[in-house]
C-alpha positions as CSV (number, residue, x, y, z in Angstrom):
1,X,14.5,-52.5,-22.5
2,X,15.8,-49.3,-21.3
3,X,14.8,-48.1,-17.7
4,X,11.7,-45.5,-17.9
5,X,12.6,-42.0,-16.3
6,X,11.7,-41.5,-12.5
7,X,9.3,-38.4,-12.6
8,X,9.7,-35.4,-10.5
9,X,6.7,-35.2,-8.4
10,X,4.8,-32.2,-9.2
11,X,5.4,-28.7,-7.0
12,X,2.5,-27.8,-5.0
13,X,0.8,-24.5,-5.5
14,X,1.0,-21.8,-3.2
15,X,-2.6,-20.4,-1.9
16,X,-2.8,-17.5,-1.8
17,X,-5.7,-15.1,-0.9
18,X,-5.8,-11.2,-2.0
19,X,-7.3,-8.4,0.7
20,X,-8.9,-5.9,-1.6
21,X,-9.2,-7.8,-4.7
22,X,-10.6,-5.3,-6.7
23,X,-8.7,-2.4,-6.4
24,X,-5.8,-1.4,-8.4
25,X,-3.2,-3.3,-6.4
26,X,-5.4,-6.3,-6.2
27,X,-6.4,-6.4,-10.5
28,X,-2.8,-6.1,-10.8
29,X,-1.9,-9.2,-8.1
30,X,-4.4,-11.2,-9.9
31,X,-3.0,-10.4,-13.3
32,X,0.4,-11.9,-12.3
33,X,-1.2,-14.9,-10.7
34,X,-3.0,-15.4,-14.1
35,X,0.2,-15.4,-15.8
36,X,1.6,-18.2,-13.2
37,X,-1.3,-20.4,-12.8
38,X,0.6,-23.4,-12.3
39,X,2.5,-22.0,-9.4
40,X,-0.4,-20.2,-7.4
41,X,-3.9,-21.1,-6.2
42,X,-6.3,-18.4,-5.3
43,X,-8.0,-19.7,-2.2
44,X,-9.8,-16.5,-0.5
45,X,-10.5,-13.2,-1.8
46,X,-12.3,-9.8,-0.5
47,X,-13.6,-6.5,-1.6
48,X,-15.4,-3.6,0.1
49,X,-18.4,-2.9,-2.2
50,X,-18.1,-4.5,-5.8
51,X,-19.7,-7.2,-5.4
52,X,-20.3,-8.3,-9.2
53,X,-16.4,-7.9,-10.1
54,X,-15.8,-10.1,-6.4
55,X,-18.4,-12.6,-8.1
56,X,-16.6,-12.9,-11.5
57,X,-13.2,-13.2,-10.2
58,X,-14.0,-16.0,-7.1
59,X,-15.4,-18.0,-10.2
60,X,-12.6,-16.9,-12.5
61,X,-9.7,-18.0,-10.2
62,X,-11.6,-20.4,-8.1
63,X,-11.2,-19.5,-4.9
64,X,-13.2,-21.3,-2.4
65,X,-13.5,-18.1,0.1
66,X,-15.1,-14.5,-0.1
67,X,-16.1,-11.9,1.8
68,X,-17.4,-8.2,1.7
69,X,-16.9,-5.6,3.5
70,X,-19.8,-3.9,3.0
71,X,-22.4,-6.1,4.9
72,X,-25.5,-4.3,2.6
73,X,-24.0,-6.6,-0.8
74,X,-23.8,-9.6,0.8
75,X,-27.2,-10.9,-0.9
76,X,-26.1,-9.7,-4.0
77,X,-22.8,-11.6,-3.8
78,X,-24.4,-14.7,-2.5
79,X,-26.7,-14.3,-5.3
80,X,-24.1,-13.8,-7.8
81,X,-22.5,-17.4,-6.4
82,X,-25.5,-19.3,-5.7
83,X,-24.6,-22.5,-7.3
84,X,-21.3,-22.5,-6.3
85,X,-19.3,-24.5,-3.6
86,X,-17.9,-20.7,-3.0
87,X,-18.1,-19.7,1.1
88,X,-19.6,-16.6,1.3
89,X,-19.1,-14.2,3.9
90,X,-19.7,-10.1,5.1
91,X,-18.6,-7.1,7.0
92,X,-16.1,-7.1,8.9
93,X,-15.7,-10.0,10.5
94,X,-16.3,-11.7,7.4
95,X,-13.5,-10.2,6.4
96,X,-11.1,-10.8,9.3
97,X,-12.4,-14.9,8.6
98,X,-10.8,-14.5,5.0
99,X,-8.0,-12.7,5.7
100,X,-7.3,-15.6,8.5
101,X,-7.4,-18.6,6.2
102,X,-4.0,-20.3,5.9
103,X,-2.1,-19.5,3.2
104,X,1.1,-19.4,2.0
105,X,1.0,-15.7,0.9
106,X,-1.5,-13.4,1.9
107,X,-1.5,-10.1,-0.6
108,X,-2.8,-7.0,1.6
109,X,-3.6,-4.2,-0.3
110,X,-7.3,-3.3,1.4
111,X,-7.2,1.0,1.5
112,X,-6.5,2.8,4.9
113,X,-6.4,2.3,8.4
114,X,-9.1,-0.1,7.5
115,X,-6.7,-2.4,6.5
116,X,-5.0,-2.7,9.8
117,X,-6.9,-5.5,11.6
118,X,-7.2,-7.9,8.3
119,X,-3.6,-7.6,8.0
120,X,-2.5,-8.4,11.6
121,X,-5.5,-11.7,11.0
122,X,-2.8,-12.5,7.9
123,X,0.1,-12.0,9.7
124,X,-0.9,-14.3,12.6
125,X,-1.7,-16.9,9.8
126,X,0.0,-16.4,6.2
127,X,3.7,-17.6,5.7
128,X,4.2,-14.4,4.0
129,X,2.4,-11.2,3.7
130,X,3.1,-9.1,0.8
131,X,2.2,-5.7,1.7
132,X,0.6,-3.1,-0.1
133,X,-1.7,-1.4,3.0
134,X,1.1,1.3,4.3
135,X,-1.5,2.7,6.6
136,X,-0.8,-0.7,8.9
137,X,2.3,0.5,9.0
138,X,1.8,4.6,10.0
139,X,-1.0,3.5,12.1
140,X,0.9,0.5,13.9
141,X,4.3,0.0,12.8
142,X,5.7,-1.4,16.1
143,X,2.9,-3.8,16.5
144,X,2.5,-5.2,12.7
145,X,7.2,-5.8,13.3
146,X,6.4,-7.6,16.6
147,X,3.6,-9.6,15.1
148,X,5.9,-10.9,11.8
149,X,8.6,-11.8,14.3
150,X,6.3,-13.6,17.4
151,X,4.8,-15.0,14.4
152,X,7.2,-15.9,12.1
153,X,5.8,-14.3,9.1
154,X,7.8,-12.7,6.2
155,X,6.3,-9.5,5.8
156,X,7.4,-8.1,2.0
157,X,7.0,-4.6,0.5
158,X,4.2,-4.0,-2.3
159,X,4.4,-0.6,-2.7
160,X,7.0,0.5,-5.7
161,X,9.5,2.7,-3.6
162,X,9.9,0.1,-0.9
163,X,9.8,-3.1,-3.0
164,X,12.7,-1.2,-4.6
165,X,14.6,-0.5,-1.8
166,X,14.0,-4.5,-0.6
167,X,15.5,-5.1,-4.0
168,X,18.8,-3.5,-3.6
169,X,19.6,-3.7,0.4
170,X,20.9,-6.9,1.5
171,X,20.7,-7.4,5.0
172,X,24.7,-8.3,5.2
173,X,25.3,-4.3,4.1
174,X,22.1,-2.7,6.0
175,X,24.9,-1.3,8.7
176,X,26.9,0.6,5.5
177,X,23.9,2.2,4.4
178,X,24.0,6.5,4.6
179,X,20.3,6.8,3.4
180,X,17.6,5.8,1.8
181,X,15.6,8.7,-0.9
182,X,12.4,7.3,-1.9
183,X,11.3,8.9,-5.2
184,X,8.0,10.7,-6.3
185,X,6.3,11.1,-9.3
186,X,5.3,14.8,-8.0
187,X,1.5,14.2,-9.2
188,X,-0.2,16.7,-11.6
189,X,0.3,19.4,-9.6
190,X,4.2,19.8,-9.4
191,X,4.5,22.5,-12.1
192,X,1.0,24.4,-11.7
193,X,0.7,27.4,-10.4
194,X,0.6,27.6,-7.1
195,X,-1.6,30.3,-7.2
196,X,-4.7,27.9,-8.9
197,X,-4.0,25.3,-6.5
198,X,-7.0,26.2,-4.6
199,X,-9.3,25.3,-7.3
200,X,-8.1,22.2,-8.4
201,X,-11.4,19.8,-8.9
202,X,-11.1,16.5,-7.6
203,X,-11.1,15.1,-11.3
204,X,-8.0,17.0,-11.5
205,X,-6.4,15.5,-8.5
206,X,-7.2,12.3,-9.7
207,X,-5.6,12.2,-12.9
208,X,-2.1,10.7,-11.8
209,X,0.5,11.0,-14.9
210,X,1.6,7.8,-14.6
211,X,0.2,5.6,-12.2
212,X,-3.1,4.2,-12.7
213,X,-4.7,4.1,-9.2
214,X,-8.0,4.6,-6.6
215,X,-9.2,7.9,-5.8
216,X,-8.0,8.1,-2.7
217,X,-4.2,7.4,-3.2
218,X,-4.2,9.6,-6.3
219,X,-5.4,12.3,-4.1
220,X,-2.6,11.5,-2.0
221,X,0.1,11.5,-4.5
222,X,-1.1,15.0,-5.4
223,X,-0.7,16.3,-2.4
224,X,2.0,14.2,-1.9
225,X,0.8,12.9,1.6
226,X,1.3,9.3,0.3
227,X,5.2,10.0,0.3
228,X,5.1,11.1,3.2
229,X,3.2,8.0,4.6
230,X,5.8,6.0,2.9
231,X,9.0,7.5,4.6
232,X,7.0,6.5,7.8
233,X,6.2,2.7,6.3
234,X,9.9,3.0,5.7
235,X,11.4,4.1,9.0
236,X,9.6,0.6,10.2
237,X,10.6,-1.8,7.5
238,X,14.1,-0.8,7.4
239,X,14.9,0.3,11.0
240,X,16.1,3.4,9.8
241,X,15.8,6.5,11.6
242,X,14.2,10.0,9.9
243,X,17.7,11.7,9.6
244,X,18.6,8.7,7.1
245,X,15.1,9.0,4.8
246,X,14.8,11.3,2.2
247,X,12.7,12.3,-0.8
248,X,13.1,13.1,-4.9
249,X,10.6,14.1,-7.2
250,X,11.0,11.8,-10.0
251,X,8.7,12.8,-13.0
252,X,9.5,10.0,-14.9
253,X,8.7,7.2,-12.2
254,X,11.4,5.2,-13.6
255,X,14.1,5.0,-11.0
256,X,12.0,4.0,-7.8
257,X,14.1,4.4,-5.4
258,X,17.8,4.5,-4.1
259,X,19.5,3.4,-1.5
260,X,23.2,5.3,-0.3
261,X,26.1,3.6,0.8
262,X,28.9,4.8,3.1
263,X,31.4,4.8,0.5
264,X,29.5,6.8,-2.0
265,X,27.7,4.2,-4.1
266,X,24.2,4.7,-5.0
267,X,21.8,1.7,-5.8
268,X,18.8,1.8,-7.6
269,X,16.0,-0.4,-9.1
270,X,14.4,1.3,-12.8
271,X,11.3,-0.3,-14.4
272,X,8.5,1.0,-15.9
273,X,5.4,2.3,-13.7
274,X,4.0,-0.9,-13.9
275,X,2.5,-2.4,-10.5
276,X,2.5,-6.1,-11.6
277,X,6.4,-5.7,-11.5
278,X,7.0,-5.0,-7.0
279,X,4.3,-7.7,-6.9
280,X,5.8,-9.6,-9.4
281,X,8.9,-9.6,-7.4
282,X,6.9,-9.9,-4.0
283,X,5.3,-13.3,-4.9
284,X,7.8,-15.1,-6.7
285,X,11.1,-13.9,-4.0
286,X,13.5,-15.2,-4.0
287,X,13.1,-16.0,-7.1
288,X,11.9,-13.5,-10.2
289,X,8.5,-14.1,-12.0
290,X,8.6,-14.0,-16.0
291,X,6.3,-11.6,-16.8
292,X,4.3,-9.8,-19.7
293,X,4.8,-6.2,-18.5
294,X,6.5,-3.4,-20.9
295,X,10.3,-3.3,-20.8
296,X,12.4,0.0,-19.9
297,X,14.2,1.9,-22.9
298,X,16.4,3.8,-21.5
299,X,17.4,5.6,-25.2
300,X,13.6,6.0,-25.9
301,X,13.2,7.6,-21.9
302,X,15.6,9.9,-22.7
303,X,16.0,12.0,-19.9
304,X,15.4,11.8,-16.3
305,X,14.9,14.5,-14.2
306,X,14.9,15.0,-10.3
307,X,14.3,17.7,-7.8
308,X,14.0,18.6,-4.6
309,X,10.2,18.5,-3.4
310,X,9.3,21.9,-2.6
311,X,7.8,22.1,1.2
312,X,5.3,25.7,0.2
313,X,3.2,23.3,-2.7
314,X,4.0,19.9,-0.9
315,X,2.9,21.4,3.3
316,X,1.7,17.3,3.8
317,X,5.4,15.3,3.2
318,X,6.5,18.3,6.2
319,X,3.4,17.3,8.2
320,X,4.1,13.9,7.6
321,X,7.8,14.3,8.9
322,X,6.5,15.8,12.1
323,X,4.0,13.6,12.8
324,X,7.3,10.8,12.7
325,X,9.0,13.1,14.9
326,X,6.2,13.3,17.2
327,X,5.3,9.7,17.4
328,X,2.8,6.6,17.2
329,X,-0.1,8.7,18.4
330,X,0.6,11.3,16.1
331,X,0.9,9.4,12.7
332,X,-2.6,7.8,13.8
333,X,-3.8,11.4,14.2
334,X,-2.2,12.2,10.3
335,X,-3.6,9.2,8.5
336,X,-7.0,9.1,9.8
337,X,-7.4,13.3,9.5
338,X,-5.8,12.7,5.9
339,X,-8.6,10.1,5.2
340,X,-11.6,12.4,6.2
341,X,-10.0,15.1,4.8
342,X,-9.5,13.5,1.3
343,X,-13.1,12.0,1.3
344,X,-14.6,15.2,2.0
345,X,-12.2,17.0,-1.1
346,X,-13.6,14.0,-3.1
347,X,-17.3,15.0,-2.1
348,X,-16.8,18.5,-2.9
349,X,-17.0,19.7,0.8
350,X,-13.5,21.2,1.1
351,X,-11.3,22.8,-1.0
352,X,-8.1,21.1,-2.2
353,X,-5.7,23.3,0.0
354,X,-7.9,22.4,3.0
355,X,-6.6,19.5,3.1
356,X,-3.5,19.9,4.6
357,X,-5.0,22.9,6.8
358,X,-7.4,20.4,8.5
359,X,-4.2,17.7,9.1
360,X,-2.2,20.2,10.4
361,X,-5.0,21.5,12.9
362,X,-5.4,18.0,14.2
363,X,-2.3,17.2,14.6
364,X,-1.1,20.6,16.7
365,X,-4.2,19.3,18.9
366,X,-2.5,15.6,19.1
367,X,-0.7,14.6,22.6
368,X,2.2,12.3,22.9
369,X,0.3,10.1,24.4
370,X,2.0,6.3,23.8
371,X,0.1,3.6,21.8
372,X,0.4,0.0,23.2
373,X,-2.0,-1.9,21.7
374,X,-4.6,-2.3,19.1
375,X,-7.1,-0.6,20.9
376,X,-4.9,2.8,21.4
377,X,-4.6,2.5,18.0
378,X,-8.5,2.4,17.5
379,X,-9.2,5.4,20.2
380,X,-6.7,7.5,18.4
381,X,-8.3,6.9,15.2
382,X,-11.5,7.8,16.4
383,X,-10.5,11.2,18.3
384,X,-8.8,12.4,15.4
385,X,-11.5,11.6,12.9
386,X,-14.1,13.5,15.3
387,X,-11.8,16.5,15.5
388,X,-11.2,16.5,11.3
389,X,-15.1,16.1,11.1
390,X,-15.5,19.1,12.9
391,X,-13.2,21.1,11.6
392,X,-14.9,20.9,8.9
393,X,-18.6,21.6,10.3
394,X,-17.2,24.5,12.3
């Protein structure tokens, strides 16, 4: 009788929760996970206001944590889960409990300086934190480094551009490296008249040519403040200084980003503008995640263009740049105007050309000032908000 086969005991799952679950980045992190079910366990998962899409996907992926954000849902989530061994929690320390949780991966993708303080509760606890809240970055970007290394947490890139670059810049050639050129999709705007600019509609600014994202980043990517928050996200994840970070329009969103060498070599990583692909790449490293996402034809591309980003129709990537120049105190001051700014274009109170004339005002009004600690961080915030929101009244 021949001997029966010794069985491999079967690989535990990774938990995993998701910050922002029901935002683009988060849809996208849960689409992967649905397509590797047998690797990752959902454990915790939060949202700001949509309760009903937080109800069906707790129930759909089984995680045994939630929380919103928005304390005014919370009986409508528990509502939604009454009947179920789900946890349910609110506001924001509801959301600092979930984003605390133990896991082995902890997907951050909550929008704006909001996402700061769940992401520093993941770092403190998650193995790894895949990151796809660049505002924790420009906000805090010497804080979040020191808290992945007094920690010991891996802290990966979500975002496109710098999942790219993590792609193609191996730590053993990081002192060869001439630059790094993140590229841009140049947004709706890159070939309008620069004369009608000042009546672009917010519907307008949200209709991004390739990417399929919130409001809020859209906007961004039209004006193309959200490159210019990424070369800051960038200076921190890859200890490079400003002189040796560049950027490319890119219409194509194809190539996502290169990274130059000393001895003339250029690497790059291409893929279709497909988010499930950096997050793909940010769950399953080292290894690479089979996934159902389209593949790139490069014949059926055809051509693909680049250019120089022109500082007149782009005035936020140069206000971003300065605010890097000026330091930590500044690039609070640039996000957190940016984010009333935007809202307000969004509600129809500005113009879209305001809003780089209202970032600009509070940032020539922003002292050097250094920031320490959390809480300089949260005082910064606040004064710059405070001068954005009257701007605008005055």
């Amino acid at each position: 009788m021949s001997a029966q086969p010794t069985m491999k005991p079967e690989t535990a799952r990774q938990r995993i929760s998701v910050l922002g679950a029901t935002g683009s980045i988060g849809t996208s992190t849960l689409d992967v996970i649905a397509q590797h079910k047998q690797r990752f366990q959902v454990v915790a998962l939060c949202a700001q206001d949509n309760a009903e899409k937080l109800a069906t996907l707790a129930q759909q992926f089984g995680a045994s944590h939630v929380a919103i954000g928005n304390a005014e849902h919370y009986d409508t989530l528990r509502t939604l889960l009454a009947g179920t061994d789900i946890h349910v929690l609110a506001g924001a320390s509801g959301v600092a409990e979930v984003a605390s949780i133990p896991v082995d991966i902890s997907v951050c993708a909550i929008v704006g300086a909001a996402g700061l303080a769940p992401t520093m509760n993941a770092i403190a606890t998650a193995k790894r934190v895949a990151l796809a809240n660049k505002e924790s970055l420009v906000c805090a970007g010497p804080l979040v480094m020191e808290a992945c290394k007094r920690h010991g947490t891996t802290l990966l890139p979500v975002d496109s551009e710098h999942n790219a670059i993590f792609q193609v810049l191996t730590r053993e050639h990081r002192a060869q490296v001439e630059k790094i050129t993140l590229t841009a999709s140049g947004g709706p705007f890159r070939t309008r008249p620069a004369e009608t600019l000042a009546s672009v509609t917010p519907a307008e600014a949200v209709a991004h040519p390739k990417w399929n994202m919130g409001a809020k980043i859209s906007v961004d990517s039209a004006t193309m403040m959200n490159k210019g928050l990424e070369l800051i996200e960038a200076h921190y994840l890859f200890d490079l200084p400003p002189a040796q970070l560049d950027v490319l329009i890119h219409p194509q969103s194809i190539v996502h980003s290169l990274v130059h060498y000393t001895d003339g070599s250029v690497l790059a990583q291409l893929g279709m503008p497909d988010m499930r692909i950096p997050i793909g790449y940010a769950l399953g490293w080292p290894e690479r995640l089979k996934l159902s996402t389209p593949r790139l034809d490069l014949a059926q591309a055809g051509t693909l263009q680049f250019e120089a980003p022109s500082d007149a129709r782009f005035p936020c990537l140069g206000l971003a740049k300065a605010a890097l120049a000026q330091g930590a105190r500044a690039m609070v001051a640039l996000n957190a105007a940016n984010e009333v700014a935007v809202a307000a274009f969004l509600q129809q109170q500005i113009t879209y050309l305001q809003i780089a004339q209202i970032v600009a005002a509070v940032l020539e009004k922003t002292d050097n000032t250094p920031i320490s600690t959390l809480a300089d961080v949260d005082e910064a915030d606040i004064h710059a908000r405070r001068h954005a929101h009257s701007l605008m009244q005055g």
